[in-house]
NUMAR-457182 format. One record per residue (C-alpha): chain; x, y, z. Coordinates in nm, 3 decimals, m for minus. Example, Ala and Ser with C-alpha at 12.3 -4.5 7.8 and 13.67 -1.06 7.14 Angstrom:
% residues 2
> mol,xx,yy,zz
> A,1.230,m0.450,0.780
> A,1.367,m0.106,0.714
***
This chain:
% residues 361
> mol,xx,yy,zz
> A,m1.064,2.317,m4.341
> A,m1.247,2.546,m4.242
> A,m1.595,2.398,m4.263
> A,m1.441,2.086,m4.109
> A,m1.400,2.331,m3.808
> A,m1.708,2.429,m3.814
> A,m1.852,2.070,m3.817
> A,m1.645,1.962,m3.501
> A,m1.676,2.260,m3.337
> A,m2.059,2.269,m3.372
> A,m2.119,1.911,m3.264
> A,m1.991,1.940,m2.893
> A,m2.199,2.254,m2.862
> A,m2.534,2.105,m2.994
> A,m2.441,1.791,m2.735
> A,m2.351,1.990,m2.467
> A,m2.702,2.210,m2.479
> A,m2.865,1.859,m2.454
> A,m2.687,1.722,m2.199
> A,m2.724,2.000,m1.960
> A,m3.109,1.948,m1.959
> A,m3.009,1.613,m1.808
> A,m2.676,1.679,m1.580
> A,m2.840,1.814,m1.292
> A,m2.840,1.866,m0.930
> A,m3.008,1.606,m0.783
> A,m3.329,1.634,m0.522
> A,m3.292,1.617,m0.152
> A,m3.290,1.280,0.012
> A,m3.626,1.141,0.132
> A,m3.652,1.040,0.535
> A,m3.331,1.017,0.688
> A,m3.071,0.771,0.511
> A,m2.763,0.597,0.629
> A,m2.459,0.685,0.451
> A,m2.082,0.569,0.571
> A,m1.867,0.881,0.416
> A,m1.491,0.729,0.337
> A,m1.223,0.952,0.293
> A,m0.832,0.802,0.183
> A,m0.615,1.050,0.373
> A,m0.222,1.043,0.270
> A,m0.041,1.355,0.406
> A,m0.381,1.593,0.397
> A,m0.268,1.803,0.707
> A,m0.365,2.131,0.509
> A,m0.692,1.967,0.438
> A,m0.838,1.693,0.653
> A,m1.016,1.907,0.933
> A,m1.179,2.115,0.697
> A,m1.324,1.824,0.543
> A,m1.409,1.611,0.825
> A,m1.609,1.924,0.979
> A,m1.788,1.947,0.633
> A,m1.904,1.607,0.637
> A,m2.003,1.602,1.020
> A,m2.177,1.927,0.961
> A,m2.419,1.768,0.693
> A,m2.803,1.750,0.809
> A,m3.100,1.541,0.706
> A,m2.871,1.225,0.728
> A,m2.746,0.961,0.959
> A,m2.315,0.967,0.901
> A,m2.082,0.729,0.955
> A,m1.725,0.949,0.884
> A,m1.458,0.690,0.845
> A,m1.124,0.828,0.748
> A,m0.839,0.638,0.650
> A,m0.440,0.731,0.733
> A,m0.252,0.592,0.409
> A,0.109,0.652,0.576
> A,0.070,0.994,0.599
> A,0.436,1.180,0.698
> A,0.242,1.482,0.817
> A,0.051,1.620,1.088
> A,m0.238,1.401,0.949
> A,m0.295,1.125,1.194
> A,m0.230,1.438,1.483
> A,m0.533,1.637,1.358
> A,m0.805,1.364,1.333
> A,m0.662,1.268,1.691
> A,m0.787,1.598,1.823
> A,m1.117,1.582,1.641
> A,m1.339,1.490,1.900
> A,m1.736,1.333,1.733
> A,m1.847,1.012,1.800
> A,m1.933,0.987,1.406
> A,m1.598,0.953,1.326
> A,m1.332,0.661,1.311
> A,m0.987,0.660,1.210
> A,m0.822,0.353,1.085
> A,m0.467,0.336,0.950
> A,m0.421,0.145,0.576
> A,m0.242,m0.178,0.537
> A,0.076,m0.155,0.358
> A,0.026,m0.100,0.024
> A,0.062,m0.429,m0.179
> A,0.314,m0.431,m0.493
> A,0.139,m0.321,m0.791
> A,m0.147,m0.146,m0.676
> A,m0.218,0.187,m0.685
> A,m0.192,0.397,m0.371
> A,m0.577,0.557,m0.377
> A,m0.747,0.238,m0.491
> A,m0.587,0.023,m0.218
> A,m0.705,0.299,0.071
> A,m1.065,0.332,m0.044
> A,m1.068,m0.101,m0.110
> A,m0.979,m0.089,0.259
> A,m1.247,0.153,0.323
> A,m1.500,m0.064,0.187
> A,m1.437,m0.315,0.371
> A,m1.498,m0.118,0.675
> A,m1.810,0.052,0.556
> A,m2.115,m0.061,0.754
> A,m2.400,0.158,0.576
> A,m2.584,0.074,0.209
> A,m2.473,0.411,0.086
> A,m2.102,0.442,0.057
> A,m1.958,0.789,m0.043
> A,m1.611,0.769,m0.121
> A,m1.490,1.148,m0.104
> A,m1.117,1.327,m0.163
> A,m0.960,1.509,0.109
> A,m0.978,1.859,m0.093
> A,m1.335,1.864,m0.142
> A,m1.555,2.072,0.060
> A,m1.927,1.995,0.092
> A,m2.240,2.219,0.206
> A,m2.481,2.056,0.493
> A,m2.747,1.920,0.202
> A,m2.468,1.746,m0.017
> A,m2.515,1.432,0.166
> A,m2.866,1.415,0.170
> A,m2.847,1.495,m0.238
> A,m2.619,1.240,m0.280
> A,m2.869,1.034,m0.150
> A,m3.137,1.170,m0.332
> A,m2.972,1.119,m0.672
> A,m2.983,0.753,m0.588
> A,m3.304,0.726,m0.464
> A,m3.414,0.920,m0.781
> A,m3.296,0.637,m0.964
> A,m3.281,0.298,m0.750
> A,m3.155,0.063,m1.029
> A,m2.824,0.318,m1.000
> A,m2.508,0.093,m0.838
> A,m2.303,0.403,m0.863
> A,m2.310,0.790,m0.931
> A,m2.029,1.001,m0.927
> A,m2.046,1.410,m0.869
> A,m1.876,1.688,m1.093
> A,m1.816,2.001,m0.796
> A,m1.717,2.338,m0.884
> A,m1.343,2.334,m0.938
> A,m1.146,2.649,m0.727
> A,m0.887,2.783,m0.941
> A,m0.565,2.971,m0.901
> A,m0.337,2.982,m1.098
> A,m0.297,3.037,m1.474
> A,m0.278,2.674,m1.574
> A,m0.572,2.577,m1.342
> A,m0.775,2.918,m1.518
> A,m0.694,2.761,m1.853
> A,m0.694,2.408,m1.759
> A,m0.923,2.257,m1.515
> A,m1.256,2.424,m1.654
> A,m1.245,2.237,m1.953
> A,m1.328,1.914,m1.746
> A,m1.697,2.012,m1.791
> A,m1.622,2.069,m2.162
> A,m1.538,1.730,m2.235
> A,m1.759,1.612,m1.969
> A,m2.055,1.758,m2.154
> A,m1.966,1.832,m2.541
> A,m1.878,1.472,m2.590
> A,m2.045,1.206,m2.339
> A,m2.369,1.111,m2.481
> A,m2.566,1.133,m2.151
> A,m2.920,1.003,m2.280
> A,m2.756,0.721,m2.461
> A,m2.520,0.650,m2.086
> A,m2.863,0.658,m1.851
> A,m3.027,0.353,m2.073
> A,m2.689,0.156,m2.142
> A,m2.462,m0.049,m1.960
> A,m2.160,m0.018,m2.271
> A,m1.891,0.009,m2.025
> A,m1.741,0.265,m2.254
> A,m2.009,0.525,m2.155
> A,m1.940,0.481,m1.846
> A,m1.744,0.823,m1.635
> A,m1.709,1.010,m1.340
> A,m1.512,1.228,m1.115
> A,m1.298,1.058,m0.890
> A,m1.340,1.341,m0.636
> A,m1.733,1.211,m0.550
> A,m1.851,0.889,m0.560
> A,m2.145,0.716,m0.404
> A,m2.223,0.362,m0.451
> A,m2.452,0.060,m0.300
> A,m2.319,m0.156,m0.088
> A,m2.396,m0.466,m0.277
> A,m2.320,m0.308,m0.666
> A,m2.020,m0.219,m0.472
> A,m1.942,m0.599,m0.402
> A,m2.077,m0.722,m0.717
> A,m1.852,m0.488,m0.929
> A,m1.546,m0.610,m0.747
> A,m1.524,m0.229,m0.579
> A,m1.199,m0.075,m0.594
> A,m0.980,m0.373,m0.583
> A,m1.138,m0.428,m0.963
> A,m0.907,m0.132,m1.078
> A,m0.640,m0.199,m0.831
> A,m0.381,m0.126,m1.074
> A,m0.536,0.194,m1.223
> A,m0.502,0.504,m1.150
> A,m0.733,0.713,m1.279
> A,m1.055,0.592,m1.028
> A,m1.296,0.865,m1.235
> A,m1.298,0.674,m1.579
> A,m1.194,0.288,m1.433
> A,m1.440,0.243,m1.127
> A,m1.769,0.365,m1.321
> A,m1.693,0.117,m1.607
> A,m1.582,m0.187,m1.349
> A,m1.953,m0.132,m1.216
> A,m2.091,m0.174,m1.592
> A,m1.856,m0.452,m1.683
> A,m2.068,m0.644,m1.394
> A,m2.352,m0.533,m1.527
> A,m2.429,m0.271,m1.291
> A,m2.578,0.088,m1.426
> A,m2.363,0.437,m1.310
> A,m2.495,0.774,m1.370
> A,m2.380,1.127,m1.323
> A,m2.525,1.456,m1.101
> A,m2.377,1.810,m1.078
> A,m2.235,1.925,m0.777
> A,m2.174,2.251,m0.855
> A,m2.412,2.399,m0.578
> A,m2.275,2.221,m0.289
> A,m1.930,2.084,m0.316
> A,m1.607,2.251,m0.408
> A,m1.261,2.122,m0.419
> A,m0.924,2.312,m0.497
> A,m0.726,2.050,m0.682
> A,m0.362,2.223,m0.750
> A,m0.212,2.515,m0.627
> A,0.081,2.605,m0.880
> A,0.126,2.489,m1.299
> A,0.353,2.183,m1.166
> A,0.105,2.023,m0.956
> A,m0.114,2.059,m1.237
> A,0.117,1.881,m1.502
> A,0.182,1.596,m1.259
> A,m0.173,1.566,m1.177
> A,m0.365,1.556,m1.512
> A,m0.007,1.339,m1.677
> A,m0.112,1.081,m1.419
> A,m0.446,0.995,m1.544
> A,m0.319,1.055,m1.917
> A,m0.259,0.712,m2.046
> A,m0.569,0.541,m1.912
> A,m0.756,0.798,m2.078
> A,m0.712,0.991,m2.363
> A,m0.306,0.934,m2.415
> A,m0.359,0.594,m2.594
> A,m0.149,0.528,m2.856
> A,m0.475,0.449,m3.075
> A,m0.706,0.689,m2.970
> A,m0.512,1.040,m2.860
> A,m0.417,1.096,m3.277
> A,m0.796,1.080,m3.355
> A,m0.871,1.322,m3.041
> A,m0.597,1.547,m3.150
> A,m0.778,1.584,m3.496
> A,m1.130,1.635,m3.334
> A,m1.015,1.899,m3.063
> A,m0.708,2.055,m3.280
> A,m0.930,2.134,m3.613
> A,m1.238,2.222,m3.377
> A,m1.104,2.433,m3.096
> A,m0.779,2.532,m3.189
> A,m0.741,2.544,m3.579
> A,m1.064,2.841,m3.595
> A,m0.871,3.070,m3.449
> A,m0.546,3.017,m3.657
> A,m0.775,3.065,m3.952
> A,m0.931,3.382,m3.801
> A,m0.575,3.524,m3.779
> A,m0.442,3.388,m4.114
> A,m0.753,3.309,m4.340
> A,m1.023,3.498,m4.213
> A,m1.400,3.402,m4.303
> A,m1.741,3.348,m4.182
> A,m1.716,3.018,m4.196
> A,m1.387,2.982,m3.966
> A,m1.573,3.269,m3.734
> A,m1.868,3.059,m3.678
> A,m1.625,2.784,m3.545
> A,m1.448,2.987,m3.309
> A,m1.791,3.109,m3.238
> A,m1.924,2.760,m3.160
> A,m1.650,2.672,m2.927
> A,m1.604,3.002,m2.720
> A,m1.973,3.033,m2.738
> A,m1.992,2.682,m2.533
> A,m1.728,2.736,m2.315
> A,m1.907,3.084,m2.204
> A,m2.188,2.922,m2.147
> A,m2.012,2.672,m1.947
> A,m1.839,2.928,m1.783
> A,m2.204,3.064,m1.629
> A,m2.346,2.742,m1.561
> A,m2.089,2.610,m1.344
> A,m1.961,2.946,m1.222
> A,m1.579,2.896,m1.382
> A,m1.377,3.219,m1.480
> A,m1.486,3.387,m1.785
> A,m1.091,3.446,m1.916
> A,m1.092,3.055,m1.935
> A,m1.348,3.038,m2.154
> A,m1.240,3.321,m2.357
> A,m0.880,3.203,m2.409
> A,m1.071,2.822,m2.468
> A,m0.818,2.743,m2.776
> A,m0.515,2.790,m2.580
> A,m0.673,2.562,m2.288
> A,m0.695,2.285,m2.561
> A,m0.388,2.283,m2.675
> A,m0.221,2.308,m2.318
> A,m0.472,1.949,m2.267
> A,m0.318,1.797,m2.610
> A,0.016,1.899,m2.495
> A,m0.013,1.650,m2.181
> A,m0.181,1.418,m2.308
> A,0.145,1.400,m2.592
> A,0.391,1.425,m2.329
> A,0.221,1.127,m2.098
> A,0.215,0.905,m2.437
> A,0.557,0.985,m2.484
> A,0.696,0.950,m2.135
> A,0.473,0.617,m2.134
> A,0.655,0.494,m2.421
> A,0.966,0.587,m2.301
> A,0.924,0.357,m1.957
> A,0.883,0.637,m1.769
> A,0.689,0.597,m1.421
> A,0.443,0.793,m1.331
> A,0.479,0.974,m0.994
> A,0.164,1.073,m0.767
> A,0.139,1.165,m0.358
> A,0.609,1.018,m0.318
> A,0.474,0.714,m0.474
> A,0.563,0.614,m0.840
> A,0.417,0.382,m1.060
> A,0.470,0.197,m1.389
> A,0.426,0.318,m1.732
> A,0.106,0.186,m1.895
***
């Protein structure tokens, strides 16, 4: 067992050392490009002027801020009233149609409205410095057969769970996506993303069927990047680290609803979630069970391998060091949702997001 650990505990690491030599910020834009910035907005009072002045702040591009009111309860709609920049419009969202999901519908809506080639679809809670734009636009220009890139910012944490939690999204991110093997293939199971940051062309946008392909989805970070390769359009992936941030939860329930809600159209399928529990429970959790009960070199190289990444990790992408150093009980807090969303799918039970709720898959 324990040379099984080391084996799956060594692989991510070796992957992850690769894949950061190609996950990287991407240049600043060349001349001046046109990018429409679209933000879905439902009940962001505590967040939408912060955001909006982000955006308008941004230099070395030409912004078209569109904002869209998804029948926010809040102060929303009173805030981007008072915001005063000729940059920005504020439409209000349709009602949302039965069987779609709430986010998916606003930002379809948005892309209808959209009048620039660039489209960056962006979430309320996410903060960008005044050369994110323009990098956004370099990271397609760097590439021009790209229809879509999505960005991975530096996650602001909190709370316990989010210390122990939301850090490992670069750990899966990076220790087992094949990046090399993504930037030359259009397998629309390489395909990923963070729903957070997205920017797309115009016309991939169309082609791909933009939001309205994954309508009835939720989870917008796995299902938009591989509607784009479905239609034969190529996606890619740049860290955002060094100029956007977002602060997704603020307390351990917030955090259970939102990673259970993207469970099941990820790694909580009935097929798939039993062989993940093997990979990340004998390499990341099991080493350090064996350190305490069966010690050896062999079962110290393990836990080695997988702290060792996660500290590393930890200083590339500026996360807290305690997450990294506690990295087994992280994993099994991420197979403990992942079991509960399978179960609660299989039960019927909907899944609730933003006082909307939505059927089991």
């Amino acid at each position: 067992m324990a040379m099984m650990a080391l084996i799956l505990a060594a692989g991510p690491l070796f992957l992850a050392l690769w894949n950061m030599t190609i996950f990287r910020r991407p240049p600043l834009g060349i001349g001046t490009p046109k990018i429409s910035v679209l933000i879905p907005a439902r009940n962001e009072a505590p967040n939408i002027a912060d955001a909006v002045e982000c955006i308008l702040a941004n230099t070395g591009v030409e912004i078209e801020l569109i904002v869209l009111d998804d029948g926010s309860t809040d102060a929303t709609p009173d805030i981007l009233k008072a915001i005063r920049d000729p940059r920005l419009r504020v439409a209000k969202a349709e009602p949302l149609p039965a069987g779609w999901c709430g986010k998916q519908h606003a930002c379809a809506e948005l892309g209808k409205l959209a009048t620039h080639d660039l489209m960056v679809f962006v979430d309320a809670d996410v903060r960008l410095t005044p050369d994110a734009l323009s990098r956004m636009a370099g990271a397609m220009q760097q590439r021009p057969k790209l229809g879509l890139a999505s960005g991975f910012p530096r996650q602001i944490v909190g709370t316990w769970s989010e210390i122990l939690l939301l850090p490992l999204i670069h750990f899966f991110l990076l220790g087992y996506l094949p990046m090399a093997w993504m930037n030359v293939s259009r397998l629309p199971a390489l395909g990923a993303g963070c729903g957070q940051i997205f920017i797309a062309r115009k016309e991939a946008y169309r082609l791909a069927g933009g939001h309205a392909a994954i309508g009835t989805f939720i989870h917008d970070g796995l299902m938009l990047p591989r509607a784009f390769r479905k239609a034969g359009q190529m996606t890619g992936l740049f860290d955002a680290t060094d100029f956007a941030t977002c602060r997704m939860y603020y307390s351990a329930s917030e955090v259970w609803e939102g990673l259970t809600k993207n469970a099941t159209e990820g790694m909580a399928r009935p097929v798939a979630l039993p062989i993940w529990t093997v990979i990340l429970g004998v390499g990341q959790v099991l080493p350090i069970i064996l350190m305490i009960t069966q010690p050896s070199l062999t079962a110290g190289l393990a836990l080695a391998s997988g702290i060792g990444l996660r500290l590393i990790l930890a200083w590339r992408f500026r996360q807290p060091l305690i997450s990294a150093i506690l990295h087994p009980v992280g994993v099994a807090g991420v197979l403990a949702i992942q079991w509960s969303a399978l179960v609660s799918a299989a039960q019927g039970r909907p899944v609730t997001w933003r006082g909307r709720a939505y059927p089991a898959r």
